[in-house]
Residue, then its C-alpha position, 0 to 999 in steps of 0.5 A: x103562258x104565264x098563267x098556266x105557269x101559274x096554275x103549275x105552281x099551284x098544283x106543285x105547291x098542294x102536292x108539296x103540303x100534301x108530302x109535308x104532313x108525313x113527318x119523321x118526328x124524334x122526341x128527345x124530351x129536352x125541355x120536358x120538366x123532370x121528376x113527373x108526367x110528361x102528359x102533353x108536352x108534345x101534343x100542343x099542351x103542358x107537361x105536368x108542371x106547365x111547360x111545352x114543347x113542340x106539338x107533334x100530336x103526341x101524348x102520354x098517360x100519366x104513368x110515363x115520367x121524364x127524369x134527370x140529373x141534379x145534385x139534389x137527387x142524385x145521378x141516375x144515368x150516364x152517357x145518355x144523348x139527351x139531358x132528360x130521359x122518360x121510364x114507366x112508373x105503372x104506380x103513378x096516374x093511371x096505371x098505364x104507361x102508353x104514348x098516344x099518337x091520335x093521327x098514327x105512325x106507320x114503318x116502324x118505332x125507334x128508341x134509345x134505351x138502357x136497363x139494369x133489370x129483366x127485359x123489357x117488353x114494348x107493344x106497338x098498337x093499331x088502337x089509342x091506349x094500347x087497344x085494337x090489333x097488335x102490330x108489333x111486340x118486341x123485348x129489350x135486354x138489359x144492357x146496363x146491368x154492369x154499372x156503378x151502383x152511384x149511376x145505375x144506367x151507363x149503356x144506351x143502346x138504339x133500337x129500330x122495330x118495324x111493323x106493318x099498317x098504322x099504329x096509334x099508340x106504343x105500351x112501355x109499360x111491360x118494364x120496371x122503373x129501371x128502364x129508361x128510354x129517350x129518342x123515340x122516333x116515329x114517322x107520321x102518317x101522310x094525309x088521306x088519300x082523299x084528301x091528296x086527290x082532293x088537292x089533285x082536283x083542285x089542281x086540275x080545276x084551276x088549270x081548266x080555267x086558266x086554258x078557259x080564259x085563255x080561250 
């Protein structure tokens, strides 16, 4: 009896680590040095000036540049829920504004935004790079238009776009600088279902010799 406790355990604890690789990962960019590229912050490596965070296997070109508020240069946003926010600068690296997420995200993409300028348009992709099918596109209107001109972001608004299948990377780059965006949240991809059935057969192959012995 008790090793056939033990071969349920084993199964319920590779079904449990089956489950845990699908995750609801939000990105606050806390941490994140301001001022340049956010790079690989999230994605096990460094942002641009060498700090890192927590590998969530999420990475960004080099267009996309995190922000904050100093006393050196100057207050560009308040009321935000974090201390570091991110815009597109499609100037800047490569020209592109895309976040990559290499073992896909499916439900759906939310963020937190404020804008002073026309709508936003944000493009969800099936393919790394903002390549492959469309699977979503949605637009932002400007919600801090209104603003002090010494704090031209005062209003954040949170923002929930679902899509079908799995994507691989989201387009900011459809806005100006005065888009600012922090929160975004996603939730990865489970495991394969090779690779749950997998953890079923060994599961199932490891009870079998447990009832064999017992034989």
């Amino acid at each position: 009896m008790h090793k056939l406790k033990l071969a349920s355990v084993l199964a319920a604890g590779l079904l449990s680590a089956a489950a845990a690789s699908a995750a609801s990962v939000t990105l606050d960019f806390n941490g994140v040095t301001a001022y340049g590229s956010v790079a690989d912050f999230y994605n096990g490596g460094t942002d641009y000036a060498g700090a890192s965070g927590t590998n969530y296997g999420v990475s960004f070109t080099g267009s996309v540049l995190s922000l904050a508020n100093d006393p050196i240069n100057g207050q560009y946003f308040t009321g935000a829920p974090t201390s570091t926010v991110i815009y597109s600068n499609t100037g800047n690296g490569d020209g592109s504004s895309v976040m990559n997420v290499a073992g896909g995200f499916s439900g759906a993409l939310g963020l937190t935004y404020a804008s002073t300028s026309a709508p936003t348009i944000v493009n969800i992709y099936a393919g790394l790079n903002a390549t492959g099918s469309l699977l979503a596109s949605f637009s932002l209107d400007p919600n801090s238009d209104g603003c002090a001109v010494d704090s031209p972001a005062c209003v954040w608004t949170a923002v929930s776009q679902g899509f079908s299948g799995v994507a691989e990377s989201v387009d900011f780059s459809g806005n100006s600088p005065f888009t600012l965006f922090t929160n975004i949240s996603i939730n990865t991809v489970p495991l394969p279902s090779s690779v749950l059935l997998m953890s079923f057969g060994l599961a199932g192959f490891a009870l079998f010799s447990v009832r064999r012995r017992a034989a």
